[in-house]
N, C-alpha and C positions, 0 to 999 in steps of 0.2 A: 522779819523773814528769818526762820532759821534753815537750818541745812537740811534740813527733811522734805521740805517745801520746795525747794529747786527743781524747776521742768527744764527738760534741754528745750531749745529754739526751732531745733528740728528734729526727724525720726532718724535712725538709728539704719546705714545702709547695710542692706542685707549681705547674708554672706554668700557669695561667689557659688557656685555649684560646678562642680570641679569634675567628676564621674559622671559619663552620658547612657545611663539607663543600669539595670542590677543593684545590686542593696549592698556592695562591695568596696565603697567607699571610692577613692579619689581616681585608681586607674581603671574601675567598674570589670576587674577581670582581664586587664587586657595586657597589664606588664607594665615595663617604663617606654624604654624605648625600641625603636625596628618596625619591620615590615608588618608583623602580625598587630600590632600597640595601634598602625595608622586608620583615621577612616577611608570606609570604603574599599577597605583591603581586598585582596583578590587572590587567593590561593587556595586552587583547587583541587580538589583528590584526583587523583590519578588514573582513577577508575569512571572518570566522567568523562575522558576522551574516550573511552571507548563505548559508553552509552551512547553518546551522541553518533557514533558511527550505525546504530542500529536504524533502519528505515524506520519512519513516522507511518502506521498503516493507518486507514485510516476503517470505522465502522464497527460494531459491537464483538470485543476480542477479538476481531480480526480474522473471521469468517467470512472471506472473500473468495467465491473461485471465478478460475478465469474461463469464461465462458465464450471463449473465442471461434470454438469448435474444433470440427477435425479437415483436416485437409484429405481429399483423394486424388489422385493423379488416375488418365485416360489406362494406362500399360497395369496398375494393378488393379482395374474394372475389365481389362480384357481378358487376365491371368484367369478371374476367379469367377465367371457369369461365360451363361453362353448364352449362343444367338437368340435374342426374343424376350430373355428376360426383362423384369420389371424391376427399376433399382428405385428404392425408397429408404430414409432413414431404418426402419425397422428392420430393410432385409439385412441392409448392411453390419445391423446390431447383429442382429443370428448370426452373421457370417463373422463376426467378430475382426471385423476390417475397420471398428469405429467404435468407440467404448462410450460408457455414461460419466457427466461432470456429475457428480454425487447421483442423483436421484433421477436427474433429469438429462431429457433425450440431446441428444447432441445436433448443434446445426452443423450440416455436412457441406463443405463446397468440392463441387467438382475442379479438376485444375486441367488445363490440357499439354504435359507432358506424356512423350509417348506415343504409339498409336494405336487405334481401334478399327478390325474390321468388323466386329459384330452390330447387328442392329439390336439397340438395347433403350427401353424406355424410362427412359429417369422422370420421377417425378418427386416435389417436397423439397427437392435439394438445392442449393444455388451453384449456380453454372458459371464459369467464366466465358469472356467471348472468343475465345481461343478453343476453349473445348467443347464448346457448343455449336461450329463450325463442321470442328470431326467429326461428330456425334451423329448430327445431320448429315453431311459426305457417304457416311457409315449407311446412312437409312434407316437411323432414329431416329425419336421424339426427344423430345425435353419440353416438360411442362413444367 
């Protein structure tokens, strides 16, 4: 047997791998020692506290309106109608007592603050049961 012939007994154990991820070698970009060096580090920009204060909205860019409607109270239906009229969303558009949510008509409720002597006939609209008491006392309708 000469010395060119020599096998080791066993294989040859690999070398350690030191660097965890990057082509940067043994501290992979990260430094030696400290808070930025450690995993799972946690140091955040300062501008991320104030993102997160921002509402989550939620649906396609955030074109949502609120279509909750408009409210009217009994005292400015008796201000601006006289006796006998016919109150429906549309008059109350014309009369500009109740606007439009973008395009579309607005659902109207009556409220019963106030009072009413005229007899006036509401229809289309939602009524509360407070003012829908008056309304009738008054010797209107509500449909």
């Amino acid at each position: 047997m000469q010395i060119h012939e020599i096998q080791p007994t066993h294989k040859n154990k690999k070398s350690r791998r030191i660097g965890r991820g990057g082509k940067k070698g043994t501290y992979s970009g990260h430094g030696i020692k400290g808070q930025k060096s450690r995993a799972g580090r946690k140091m955040q920009p300062s501008i991320r506290e104030l993102i997160k204060r921002y509402p989550k909205l939620r649906g396609y860019r955030y074109v949502r309106l609120n279509v909750s409607g408009a409210c009217l109270n009994l005292d400015v239906l008796e201000k601006n109608f006289k006796s006998g009229d016919k109150i429906t969303p549309a008059v109350l558009l014309e009369k500009k007592l109740v606007s439009r949510f973008g395009s579309r008509m607005p659902v109207v409720k009556i409220l019963g603050r106030g009072e009413i002597k005229k007899k006036l006939d509401v229809s289309g609209c939602e009524v509360s049961k407070g003012a829908k008491e008056k309304i009738e006392q008054a010797g209107g309708n509500v449909r």
